[in-house]
Residue frames relative to the residue before (quaternion, step in Angstrom):
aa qw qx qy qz dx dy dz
X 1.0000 0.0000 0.0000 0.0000 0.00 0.00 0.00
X 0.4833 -0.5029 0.5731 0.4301 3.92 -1.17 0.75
X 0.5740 -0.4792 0.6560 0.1027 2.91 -2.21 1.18
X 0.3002 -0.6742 0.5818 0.3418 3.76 -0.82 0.97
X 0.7318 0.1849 -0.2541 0.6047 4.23 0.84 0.66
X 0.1157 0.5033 -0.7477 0.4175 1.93 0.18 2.43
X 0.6785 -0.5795 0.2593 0.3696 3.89 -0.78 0.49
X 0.7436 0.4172 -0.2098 0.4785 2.99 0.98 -1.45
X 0.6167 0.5906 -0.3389 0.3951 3.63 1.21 0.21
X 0.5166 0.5969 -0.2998 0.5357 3.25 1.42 -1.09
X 0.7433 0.4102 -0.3336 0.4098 3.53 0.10 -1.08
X 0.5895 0.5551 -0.3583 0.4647 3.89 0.96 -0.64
X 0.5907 0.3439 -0.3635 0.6330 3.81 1.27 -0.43
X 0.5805 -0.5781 0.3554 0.4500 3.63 0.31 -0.13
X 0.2933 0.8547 -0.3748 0.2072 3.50 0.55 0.12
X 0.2066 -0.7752 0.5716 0.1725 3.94 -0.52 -0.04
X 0.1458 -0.7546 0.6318 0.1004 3.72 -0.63 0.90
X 0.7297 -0.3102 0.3231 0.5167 3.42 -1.41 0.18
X 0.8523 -0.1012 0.0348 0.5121 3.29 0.25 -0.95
X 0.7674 -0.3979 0.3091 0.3965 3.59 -1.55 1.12
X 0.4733 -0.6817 0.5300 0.1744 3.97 -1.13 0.25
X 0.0382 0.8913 -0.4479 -0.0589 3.36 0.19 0.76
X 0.1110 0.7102 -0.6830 0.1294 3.98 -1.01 0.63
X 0.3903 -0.7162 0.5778 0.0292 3.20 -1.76 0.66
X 0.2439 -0.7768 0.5349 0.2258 3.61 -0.61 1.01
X 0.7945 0.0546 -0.1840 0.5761 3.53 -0.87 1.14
X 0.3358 0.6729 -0.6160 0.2346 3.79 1.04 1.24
X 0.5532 0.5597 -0.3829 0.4839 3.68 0.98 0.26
X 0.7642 0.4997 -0.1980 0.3564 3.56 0.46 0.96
X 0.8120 -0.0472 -0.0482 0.5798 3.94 -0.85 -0.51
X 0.7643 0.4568 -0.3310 0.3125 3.58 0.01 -0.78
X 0.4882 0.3972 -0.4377 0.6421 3.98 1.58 0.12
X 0.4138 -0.6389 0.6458 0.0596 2.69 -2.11 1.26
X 0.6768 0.3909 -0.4070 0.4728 3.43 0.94 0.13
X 0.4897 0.6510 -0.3075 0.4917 3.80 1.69 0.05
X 0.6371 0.4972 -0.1621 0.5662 3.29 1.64 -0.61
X 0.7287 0.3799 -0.2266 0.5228 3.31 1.22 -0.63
X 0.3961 0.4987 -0.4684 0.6124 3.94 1.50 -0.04
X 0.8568 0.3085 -0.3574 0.2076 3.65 -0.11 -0.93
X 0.1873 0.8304 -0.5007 0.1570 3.57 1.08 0.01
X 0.8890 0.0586 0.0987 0.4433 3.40 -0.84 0.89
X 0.7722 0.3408 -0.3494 0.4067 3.46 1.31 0.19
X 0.3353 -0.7903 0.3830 0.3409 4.00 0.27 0.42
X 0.6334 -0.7127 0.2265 0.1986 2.98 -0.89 0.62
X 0.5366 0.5156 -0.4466 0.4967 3.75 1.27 0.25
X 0.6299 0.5263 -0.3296 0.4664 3.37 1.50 -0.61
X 0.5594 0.4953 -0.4292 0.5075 3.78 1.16 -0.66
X 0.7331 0.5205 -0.2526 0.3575 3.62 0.51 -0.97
X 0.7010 0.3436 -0.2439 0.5754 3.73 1.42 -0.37
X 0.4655 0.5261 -0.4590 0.5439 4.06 1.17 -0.09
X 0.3033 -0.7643 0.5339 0.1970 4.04 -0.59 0.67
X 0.6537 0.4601 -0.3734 0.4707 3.57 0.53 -0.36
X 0.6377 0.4315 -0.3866 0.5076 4.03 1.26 -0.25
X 0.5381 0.4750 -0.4745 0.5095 3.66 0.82 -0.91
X 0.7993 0.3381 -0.3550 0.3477 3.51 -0.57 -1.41
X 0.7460 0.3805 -0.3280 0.4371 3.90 0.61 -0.51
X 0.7764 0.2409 -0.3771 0.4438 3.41 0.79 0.56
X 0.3861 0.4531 -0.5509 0.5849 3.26 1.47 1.75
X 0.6264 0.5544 -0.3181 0.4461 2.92 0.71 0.09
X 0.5883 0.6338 -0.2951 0.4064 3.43 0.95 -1.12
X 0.6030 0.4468 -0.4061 0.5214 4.03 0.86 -0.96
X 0.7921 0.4901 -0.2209 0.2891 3.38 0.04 -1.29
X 0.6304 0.3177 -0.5229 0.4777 3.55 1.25 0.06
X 0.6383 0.6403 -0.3446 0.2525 3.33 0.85 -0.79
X 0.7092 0.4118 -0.1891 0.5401 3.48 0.86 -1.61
X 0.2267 -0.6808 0.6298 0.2975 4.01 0.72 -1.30
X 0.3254 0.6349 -0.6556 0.2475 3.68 0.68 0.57
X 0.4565 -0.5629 0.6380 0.2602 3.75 -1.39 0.60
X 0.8248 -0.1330 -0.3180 0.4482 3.16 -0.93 1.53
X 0.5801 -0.5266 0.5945 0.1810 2.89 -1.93 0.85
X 0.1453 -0.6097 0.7451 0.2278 3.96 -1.29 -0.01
X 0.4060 -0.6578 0.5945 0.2215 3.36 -1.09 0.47
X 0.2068 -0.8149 0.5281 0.1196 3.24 -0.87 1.26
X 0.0724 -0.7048 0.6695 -0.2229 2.97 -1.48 1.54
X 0.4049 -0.6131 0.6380 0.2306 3.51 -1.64 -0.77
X 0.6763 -0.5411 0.4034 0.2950 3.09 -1.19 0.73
X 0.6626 0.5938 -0.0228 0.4559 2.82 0.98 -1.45
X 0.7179 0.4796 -0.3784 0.3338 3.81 0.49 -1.21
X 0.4980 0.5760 -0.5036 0.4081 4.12 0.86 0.00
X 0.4186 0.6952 -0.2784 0.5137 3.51 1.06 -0.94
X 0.7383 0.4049 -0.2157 0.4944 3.37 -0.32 -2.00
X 0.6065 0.6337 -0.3033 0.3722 4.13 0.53 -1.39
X 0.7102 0.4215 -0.2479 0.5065 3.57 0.97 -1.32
X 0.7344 -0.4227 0.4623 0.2612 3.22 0.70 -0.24
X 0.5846 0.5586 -0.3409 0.4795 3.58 1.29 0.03
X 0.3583 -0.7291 0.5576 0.1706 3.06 -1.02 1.05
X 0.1530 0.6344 -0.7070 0.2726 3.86 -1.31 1.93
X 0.0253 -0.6176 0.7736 -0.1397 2.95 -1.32 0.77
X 0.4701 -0.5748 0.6696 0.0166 3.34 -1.75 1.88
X 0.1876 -0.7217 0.6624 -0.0719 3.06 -0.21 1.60
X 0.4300 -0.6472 0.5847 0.2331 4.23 -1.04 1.36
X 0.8380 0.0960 -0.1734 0.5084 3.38 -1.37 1.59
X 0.6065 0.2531 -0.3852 0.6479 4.19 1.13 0.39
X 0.3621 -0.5832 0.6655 0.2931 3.66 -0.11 -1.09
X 0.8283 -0.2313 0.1482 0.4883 3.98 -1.39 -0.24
X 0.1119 0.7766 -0.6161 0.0687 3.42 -1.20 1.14
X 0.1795 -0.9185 0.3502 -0.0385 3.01 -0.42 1.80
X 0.3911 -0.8053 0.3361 0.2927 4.03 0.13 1.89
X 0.8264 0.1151 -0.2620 0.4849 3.91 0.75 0.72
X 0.3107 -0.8403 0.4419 0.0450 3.51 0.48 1.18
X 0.3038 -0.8983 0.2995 0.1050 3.58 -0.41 0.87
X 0.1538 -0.9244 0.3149 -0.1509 3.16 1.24 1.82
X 0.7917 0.1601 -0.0322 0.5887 4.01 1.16 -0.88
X 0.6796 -0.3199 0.4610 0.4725 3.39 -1.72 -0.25
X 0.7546 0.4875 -0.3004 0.3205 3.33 0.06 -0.30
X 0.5597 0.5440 -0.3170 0.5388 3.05 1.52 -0.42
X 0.6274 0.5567 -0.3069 0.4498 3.33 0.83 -1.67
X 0.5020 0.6964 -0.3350 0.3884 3.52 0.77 -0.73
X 0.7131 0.4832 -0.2331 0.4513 3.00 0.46 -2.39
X 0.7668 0.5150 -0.2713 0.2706 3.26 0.21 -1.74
X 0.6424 0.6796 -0.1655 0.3131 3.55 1.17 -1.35
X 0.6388 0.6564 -0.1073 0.3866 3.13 1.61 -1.55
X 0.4082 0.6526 -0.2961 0.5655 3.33 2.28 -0.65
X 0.4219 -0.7180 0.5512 0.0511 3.52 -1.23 0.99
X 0.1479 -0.8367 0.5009 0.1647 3.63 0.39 1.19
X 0.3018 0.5005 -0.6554 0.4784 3.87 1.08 0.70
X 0.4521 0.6271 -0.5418 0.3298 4.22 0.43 -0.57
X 0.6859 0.6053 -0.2739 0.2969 3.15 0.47 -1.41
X 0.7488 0.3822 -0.0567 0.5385 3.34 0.88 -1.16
X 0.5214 0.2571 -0.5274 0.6196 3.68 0.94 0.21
X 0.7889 0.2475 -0.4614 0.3217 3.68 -0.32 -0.47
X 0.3117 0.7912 -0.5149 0.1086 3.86 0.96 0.36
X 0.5847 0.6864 -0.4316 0.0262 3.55 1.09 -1.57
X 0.7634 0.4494 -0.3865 0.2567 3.58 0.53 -0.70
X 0.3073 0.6307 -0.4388 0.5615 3.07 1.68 0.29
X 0.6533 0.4243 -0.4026 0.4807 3.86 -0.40 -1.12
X 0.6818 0.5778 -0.3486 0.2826 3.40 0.37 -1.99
X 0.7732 0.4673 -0.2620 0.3394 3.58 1.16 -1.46
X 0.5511 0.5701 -0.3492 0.4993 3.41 1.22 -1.17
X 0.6362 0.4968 -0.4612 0.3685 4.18 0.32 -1.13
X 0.6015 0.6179 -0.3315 0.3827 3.57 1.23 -1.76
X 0.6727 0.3641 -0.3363 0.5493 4.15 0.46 -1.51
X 0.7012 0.3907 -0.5261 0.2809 4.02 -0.30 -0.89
X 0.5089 0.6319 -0.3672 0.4548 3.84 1.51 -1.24
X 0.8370 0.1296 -0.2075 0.4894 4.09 0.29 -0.45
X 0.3365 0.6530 -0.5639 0.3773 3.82 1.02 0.79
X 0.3296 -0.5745 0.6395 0.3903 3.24 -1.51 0.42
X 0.1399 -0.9189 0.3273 0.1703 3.49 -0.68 0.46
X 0.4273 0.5345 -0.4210 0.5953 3.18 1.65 0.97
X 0.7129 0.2211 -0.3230 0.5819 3.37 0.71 0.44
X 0.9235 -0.0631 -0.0230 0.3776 3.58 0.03 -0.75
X 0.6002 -0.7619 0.2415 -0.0309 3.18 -1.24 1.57
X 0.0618 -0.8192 0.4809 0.3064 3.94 0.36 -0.42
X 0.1971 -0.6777 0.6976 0.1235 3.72 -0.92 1.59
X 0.2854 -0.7256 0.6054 0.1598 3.10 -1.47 0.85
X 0.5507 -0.7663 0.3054 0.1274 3.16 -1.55 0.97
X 0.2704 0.8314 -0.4842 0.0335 3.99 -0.05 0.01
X 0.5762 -0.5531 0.5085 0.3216 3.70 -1.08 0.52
X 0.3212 -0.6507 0.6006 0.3359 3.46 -1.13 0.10
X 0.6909 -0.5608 0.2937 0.3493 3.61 -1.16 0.40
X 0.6527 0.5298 -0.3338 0.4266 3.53 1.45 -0.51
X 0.8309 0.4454 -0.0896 0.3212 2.92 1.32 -0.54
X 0.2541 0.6037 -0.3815 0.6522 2.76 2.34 0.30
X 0.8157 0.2615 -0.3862 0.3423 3.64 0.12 -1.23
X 0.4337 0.6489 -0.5343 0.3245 3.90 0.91 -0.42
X 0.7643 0.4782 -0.2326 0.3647 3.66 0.79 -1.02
X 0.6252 0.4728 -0.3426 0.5178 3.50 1.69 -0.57
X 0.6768 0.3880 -0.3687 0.5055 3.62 0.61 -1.49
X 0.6419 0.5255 -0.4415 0.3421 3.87 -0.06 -0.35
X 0.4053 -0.6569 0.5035 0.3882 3.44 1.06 -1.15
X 0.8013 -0.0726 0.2443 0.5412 3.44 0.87 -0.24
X 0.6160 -0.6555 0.0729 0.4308 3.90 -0.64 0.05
X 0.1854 -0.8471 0.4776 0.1410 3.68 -0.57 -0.05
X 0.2626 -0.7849 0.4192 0.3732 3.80 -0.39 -0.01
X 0.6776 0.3428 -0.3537 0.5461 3.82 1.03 0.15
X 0.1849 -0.6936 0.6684 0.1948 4.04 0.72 -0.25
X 0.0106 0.7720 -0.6277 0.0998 3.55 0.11 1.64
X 0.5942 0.6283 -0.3765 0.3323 3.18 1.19 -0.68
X 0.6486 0.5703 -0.1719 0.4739 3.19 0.92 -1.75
X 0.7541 0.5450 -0.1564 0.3315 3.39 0.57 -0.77
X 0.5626 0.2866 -0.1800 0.7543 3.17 1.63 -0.66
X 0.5027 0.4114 -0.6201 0.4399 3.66 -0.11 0.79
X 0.5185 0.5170 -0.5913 0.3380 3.36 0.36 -1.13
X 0.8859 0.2748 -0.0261 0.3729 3.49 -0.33 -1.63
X 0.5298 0.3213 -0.6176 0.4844 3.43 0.65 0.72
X 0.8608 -0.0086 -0.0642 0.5049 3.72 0.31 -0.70
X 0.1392 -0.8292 0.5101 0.1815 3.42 -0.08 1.40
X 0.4405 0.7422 -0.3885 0.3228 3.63 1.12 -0.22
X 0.5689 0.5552 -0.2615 0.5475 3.17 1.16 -1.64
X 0.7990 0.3554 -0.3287 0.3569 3.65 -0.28 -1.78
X 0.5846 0.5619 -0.3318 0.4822 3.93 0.87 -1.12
X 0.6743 0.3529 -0.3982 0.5121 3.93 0.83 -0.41
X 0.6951 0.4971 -0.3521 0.3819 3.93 0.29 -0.88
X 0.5704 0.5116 -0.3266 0.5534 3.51 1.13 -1.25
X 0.7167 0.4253 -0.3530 0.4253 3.87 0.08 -1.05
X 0.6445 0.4185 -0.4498 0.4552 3.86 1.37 -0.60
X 0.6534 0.4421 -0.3967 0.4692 3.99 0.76 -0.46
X 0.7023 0.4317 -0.4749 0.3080 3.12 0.54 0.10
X 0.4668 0.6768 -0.3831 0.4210 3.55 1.53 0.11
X 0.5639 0.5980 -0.1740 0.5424 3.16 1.41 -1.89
X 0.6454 0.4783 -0.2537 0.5389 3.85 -0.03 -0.91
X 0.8520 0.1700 -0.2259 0.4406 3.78 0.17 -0.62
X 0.2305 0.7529 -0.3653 0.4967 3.24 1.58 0.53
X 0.7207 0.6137 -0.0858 0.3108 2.93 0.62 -1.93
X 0.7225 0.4716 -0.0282 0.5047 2.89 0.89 -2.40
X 0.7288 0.4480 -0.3329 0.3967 3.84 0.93 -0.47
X 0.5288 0.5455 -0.4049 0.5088 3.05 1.33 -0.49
X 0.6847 0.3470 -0.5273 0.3645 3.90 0.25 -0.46
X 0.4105 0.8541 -0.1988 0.2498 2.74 1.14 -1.42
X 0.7355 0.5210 -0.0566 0.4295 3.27 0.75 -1.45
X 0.7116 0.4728 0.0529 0.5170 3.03 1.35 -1.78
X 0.8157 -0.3184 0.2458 0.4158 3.64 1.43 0.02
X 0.5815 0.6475 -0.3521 0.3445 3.64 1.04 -0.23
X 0.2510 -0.8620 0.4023 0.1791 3.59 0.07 0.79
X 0.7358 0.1815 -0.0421 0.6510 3.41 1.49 -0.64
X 0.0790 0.7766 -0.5972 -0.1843 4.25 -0.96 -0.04
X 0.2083 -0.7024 0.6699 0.1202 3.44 -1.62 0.23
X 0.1748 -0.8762 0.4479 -0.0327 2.83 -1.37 1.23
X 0.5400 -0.7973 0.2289 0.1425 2.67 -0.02 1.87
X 0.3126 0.6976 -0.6417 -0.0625 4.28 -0.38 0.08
X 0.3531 -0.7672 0.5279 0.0896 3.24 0.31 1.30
X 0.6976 0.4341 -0.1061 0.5600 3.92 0.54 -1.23
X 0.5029 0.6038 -0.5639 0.2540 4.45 0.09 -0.55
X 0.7112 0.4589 -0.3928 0.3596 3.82 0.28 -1.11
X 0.4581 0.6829 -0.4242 0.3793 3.69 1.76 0.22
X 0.5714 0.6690 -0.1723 0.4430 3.28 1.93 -0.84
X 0.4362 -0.5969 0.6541 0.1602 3.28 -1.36 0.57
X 0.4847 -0.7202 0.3070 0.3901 3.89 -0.38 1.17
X 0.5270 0.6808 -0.3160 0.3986 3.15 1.53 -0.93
X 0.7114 0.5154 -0.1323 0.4590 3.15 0.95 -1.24
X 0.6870 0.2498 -0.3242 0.6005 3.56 1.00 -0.11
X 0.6505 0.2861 -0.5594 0.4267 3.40 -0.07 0.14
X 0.7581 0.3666 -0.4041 0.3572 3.98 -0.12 -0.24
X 0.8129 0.2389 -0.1446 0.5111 3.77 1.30 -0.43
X 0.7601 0.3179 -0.3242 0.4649 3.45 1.14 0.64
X 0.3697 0.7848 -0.2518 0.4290 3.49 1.19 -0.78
X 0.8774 0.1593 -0.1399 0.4303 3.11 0.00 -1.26
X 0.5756 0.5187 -0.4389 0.4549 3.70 1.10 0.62
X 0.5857 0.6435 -0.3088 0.3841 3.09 1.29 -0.99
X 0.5320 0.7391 -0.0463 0.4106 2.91 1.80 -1.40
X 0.4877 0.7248 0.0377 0.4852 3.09 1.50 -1.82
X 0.7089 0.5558 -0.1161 0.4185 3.20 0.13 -2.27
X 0.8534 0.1054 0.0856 0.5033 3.82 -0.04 -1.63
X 0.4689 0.7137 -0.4466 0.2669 3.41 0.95 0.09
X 0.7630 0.1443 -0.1878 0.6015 3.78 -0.77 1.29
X 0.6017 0.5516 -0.4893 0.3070 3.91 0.80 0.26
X 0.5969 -0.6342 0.3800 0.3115 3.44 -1.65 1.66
X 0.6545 0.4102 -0.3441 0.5339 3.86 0.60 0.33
X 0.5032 -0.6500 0.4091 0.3962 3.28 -1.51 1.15
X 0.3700 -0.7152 0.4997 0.3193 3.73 -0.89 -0.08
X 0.3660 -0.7316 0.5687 0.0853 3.52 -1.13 0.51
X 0.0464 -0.8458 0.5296 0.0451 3.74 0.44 1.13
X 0.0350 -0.8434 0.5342 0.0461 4.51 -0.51 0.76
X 0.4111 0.7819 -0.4650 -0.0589 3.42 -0.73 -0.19
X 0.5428 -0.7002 0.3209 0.3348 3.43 -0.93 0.26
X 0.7896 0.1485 -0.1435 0.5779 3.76 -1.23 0.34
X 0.6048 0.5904 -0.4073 0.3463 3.55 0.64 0.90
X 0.0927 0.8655 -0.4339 0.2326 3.20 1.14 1.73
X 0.5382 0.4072 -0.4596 0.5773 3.72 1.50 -1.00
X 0.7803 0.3277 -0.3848 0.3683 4.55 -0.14 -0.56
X 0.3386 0.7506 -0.5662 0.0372 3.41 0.47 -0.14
X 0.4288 0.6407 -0.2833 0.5704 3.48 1.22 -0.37
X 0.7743 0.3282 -0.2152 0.4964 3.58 0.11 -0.89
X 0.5635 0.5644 -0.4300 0.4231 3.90 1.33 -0.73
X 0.7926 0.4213 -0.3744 0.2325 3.38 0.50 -0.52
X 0.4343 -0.7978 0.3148 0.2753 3.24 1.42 1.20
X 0.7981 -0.2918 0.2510 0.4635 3.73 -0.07 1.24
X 0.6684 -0.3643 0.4085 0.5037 3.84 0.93 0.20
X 0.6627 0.4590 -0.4913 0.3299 4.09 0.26 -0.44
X 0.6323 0.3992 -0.4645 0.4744 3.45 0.88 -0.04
X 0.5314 -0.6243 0.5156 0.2492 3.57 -1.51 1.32
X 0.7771 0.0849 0.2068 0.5884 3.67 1.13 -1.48
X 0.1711 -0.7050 0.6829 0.0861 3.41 -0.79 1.17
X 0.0558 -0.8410 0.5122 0.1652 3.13 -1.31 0.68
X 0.4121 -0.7068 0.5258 0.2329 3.41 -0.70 2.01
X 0.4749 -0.5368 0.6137 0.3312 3.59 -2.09 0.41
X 0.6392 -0.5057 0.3360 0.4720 3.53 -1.39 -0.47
X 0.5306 0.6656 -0.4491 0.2715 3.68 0.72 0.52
X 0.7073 0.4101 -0.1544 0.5546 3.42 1.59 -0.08
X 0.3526 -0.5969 0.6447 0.3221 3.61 -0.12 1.39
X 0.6192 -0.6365 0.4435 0.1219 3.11 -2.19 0.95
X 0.6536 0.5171 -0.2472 0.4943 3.11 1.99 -0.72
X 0.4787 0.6109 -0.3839 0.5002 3.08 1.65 -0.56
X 0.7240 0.4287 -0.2267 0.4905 3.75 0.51 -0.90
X 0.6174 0.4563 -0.4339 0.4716 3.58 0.79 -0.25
X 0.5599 0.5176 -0.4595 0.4555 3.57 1.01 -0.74
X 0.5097 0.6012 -0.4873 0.3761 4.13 0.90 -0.81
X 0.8656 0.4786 -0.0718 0.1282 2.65 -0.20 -2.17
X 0.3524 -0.6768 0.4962 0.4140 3.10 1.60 -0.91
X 0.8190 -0.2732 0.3559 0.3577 3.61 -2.26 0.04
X 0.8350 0.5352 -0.0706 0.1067 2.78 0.66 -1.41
X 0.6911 0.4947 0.0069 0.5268 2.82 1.72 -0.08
X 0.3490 -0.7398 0.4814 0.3148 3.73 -0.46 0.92
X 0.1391 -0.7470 0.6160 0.2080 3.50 -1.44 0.37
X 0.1367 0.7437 -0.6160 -0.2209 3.45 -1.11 0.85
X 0.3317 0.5876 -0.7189 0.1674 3.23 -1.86 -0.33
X 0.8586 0.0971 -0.3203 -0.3882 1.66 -2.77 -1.41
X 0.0892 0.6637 -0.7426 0.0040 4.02 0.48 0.41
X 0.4944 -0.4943 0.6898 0.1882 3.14 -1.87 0.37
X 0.2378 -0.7402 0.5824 0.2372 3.33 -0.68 0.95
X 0.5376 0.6294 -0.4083 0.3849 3.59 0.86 -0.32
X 0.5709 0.6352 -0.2424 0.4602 3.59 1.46 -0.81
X 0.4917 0.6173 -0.4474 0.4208 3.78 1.19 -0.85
X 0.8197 0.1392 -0.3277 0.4487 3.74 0.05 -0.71
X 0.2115 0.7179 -0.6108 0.2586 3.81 0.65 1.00
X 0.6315 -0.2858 0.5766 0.4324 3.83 -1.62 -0.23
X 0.4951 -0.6188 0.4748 0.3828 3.30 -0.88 1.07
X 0.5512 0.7176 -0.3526 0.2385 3.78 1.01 -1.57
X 0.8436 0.3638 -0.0437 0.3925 3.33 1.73 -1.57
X 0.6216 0.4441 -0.3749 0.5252 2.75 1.80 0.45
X 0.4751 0.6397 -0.4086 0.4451 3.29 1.28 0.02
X 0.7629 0.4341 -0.2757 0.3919 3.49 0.82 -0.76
X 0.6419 0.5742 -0.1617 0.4817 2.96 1.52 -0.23
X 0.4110 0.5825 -0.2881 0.6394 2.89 1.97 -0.14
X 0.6824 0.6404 -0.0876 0.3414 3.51 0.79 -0.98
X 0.5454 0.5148 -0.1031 0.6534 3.07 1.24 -1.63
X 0.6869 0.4514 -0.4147 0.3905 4.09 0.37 -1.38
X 0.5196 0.6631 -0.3477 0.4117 3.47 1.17 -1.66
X 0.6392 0.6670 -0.3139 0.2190 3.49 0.01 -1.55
X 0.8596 0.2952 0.0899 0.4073 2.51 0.31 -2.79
X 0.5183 0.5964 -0.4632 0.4014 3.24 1.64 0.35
X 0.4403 0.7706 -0.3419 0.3088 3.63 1.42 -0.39
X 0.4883 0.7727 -0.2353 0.3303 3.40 1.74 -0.66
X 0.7029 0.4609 -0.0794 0.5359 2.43 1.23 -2.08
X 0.7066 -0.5371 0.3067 0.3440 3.53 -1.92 0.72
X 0.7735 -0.1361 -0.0152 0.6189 3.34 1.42 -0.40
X 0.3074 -0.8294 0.4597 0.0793 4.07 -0.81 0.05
X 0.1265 -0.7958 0.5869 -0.0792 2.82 -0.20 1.20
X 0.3521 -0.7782 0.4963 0.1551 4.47 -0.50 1.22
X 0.1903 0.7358 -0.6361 0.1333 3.17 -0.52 0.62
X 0.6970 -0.4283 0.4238 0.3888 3.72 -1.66 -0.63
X 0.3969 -0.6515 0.5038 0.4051 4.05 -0.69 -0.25
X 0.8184 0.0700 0.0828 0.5644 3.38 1.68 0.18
X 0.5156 -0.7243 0.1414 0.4354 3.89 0.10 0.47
X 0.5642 -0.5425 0.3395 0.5217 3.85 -1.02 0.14
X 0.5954 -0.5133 0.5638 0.2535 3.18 -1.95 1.08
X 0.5649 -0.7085 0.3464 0.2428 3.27 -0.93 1.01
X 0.6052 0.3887 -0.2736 0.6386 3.60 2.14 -0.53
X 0.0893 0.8295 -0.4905 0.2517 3.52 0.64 1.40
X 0.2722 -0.7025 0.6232 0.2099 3.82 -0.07 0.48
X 0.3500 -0.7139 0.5595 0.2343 3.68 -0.41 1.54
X 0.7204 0.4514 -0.4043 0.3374 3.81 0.48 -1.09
X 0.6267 0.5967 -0.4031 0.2977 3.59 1.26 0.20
X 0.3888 0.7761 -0.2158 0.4471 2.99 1.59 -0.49
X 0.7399 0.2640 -0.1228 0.6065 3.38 0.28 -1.78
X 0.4762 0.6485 -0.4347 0.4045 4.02 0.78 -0.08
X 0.8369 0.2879 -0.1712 0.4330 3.28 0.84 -1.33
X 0.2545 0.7854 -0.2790 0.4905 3.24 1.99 0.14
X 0.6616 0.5429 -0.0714 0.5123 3.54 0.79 -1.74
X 0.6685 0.5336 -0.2653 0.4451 3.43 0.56 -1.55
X 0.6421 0.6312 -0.3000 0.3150 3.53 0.60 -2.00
X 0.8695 0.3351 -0.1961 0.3053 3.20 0.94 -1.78
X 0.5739 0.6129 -0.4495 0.3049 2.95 1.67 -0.56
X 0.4970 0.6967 -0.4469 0.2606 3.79 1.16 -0.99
């Protein structure tokens, strides 16, 4: 089991280790060449439900890079797949889904599914998460589990697949808030499904992904997302990790009432700026520009620096990306800025 001092825990209680915690969103993926060479010929909801691939490619960042905690690799999407819905990650689109949830009738269809499903069809999930905690070091490094947030699960169903404004999703709310307030209230069942099942099986910490909120009007997330998100991680035995993108005017509002341990800001919001949001009370992680990885080391280093700095603001800091690694990432840059963190 993870040591409660392990870094990347301490800092979730607010705490400060010798040195800052460092982990990558989406460091389990395209930019390793030996992640590319596991996936040959297998697709990727299937790599993500086969336990001996999931857990060995969580695993794969963490020997290479040494960042202190694993993320459990998964998909946004694979709770979804669990209930019984039918998606498939189409190469060069991402999740495409063969009946897209557009009316009341759908919401219905979809709703009528039993998010206990989720958890009987979890095991190769458990199976994978037991496999990564079984070859963690666990006085140093943890395994966060992974789950969509409910807005952003539905942006991918009601759309059909991905989009960059989720008009669809958005105009439901307000043509039928009934409908959106029932589907959202069913992902949010499905989503904490998810998270207990790792949970259960070893995860010491989760994050929840709403990849898609800064698509939102604030108004609009607090009265029609919020309270699922809310929903989602409320009353779980592990702190929670709350992310999303372009969501600099709510950061304040991300940290759901205090149940999130640590909101994590993108790279558009200096960290001190965002500590001034967020308040004491609250870890902050993030913000490297991912756009900055293929920079002159000189200019990402300082920028590495500068993040370090202005994270000092905040009650504690936890390093990460403002958003996940580009798949044409230079691994040795990674474990470079890895080095740096601890040496600081």
């Amino acid at each position: 089991m993870p040591s409660p001092d392990a870094p990347l825990l301490r800092a979730l209680r607010g705490e400060r280790p010798d040195t800052a915690p460092i982990w990558f969103m989406r460091q389990a993926g395209r930019s390793l060449p030996e992640y590319r060479e596991l996936r040959v010929g297998t697709r990727m909801l299937d790599a993500c439900l086969t336990p001996d691939l999931a857990a060995e490619i969580t695993l794969q960042p963490v020997r290479r890079h040494g960042v202190d905690a694993g993320i459990f690799f998964s998909d946004i999407v694979v709770p979804l797949r669990l209930a019984g819905i039918e998606v498939e990650i189409v190469p060069g689109r991402g999740p495409v889904f063969a009946d897209p949830v557009r009316t009341r009738a759908d919401v219905d269809r979809v709703t009528a599914i039993d998010p206990a499903e989720v958890a009987a069809a979890a095991e190769p999930v458990r199976a994978a998460v037991r496999a990564v905690v079984s070859e963690l070091d666990g006085a140093r490094t943890p395994l966060i589990g992974f789950a969509g947030a409910p807005f952003t699960l539905a942006a991918y169903l009601v759309e059909g697949g991905p989009s960059k404004e989720h008009l669809r999703a958005r105009a439901l709310m307000h043509a039928d808030p009934g409908a959106w307030h029932a589907l959202a209230g069913w992902l949010a069942q499905v989503s904490r499904a998810f998270l207990q099942a790792q949970i259960e099986s070893g995860a010491a910490a989760v994050q929840l992904f709403d990849s898609w909120a800064g698509s939102l009007a604030p108004s609009d997330l607090r009265a029609f997302v919020l309270p699922h998100s809310t929903a989602a991680v409320q009353g779980l035995d592990v702190p929670v990790i709350h992310f999303g993108v372009g969501t600099g005017p709510v950061l304040a509002d991300m940290r759901l009432g205090g149940i999130a341990s640590a909101v994590g800001v993108d790279w558009r919001v200096p960290l001190d700026e965002a500590a001034r949001t967020v308040g004491g009370e609250t870890t902050l992680q993030g913000n490297i520009d991912p756009a900055l990885l293929a920079a002159p080391w000189e200019v990402l280093e300082a920028h590495v620096r500068d993040v370090l700095e202005r994270g000092r603001a905040a009650r504690a800091h936890i390093v990460n990306l403002g958003h996940g690694v580009p798949p044409e990432t230079d691994p040795t840059v990674l474990t470079r800025i890895v080095e740096l963190v601890h040496s600081v």
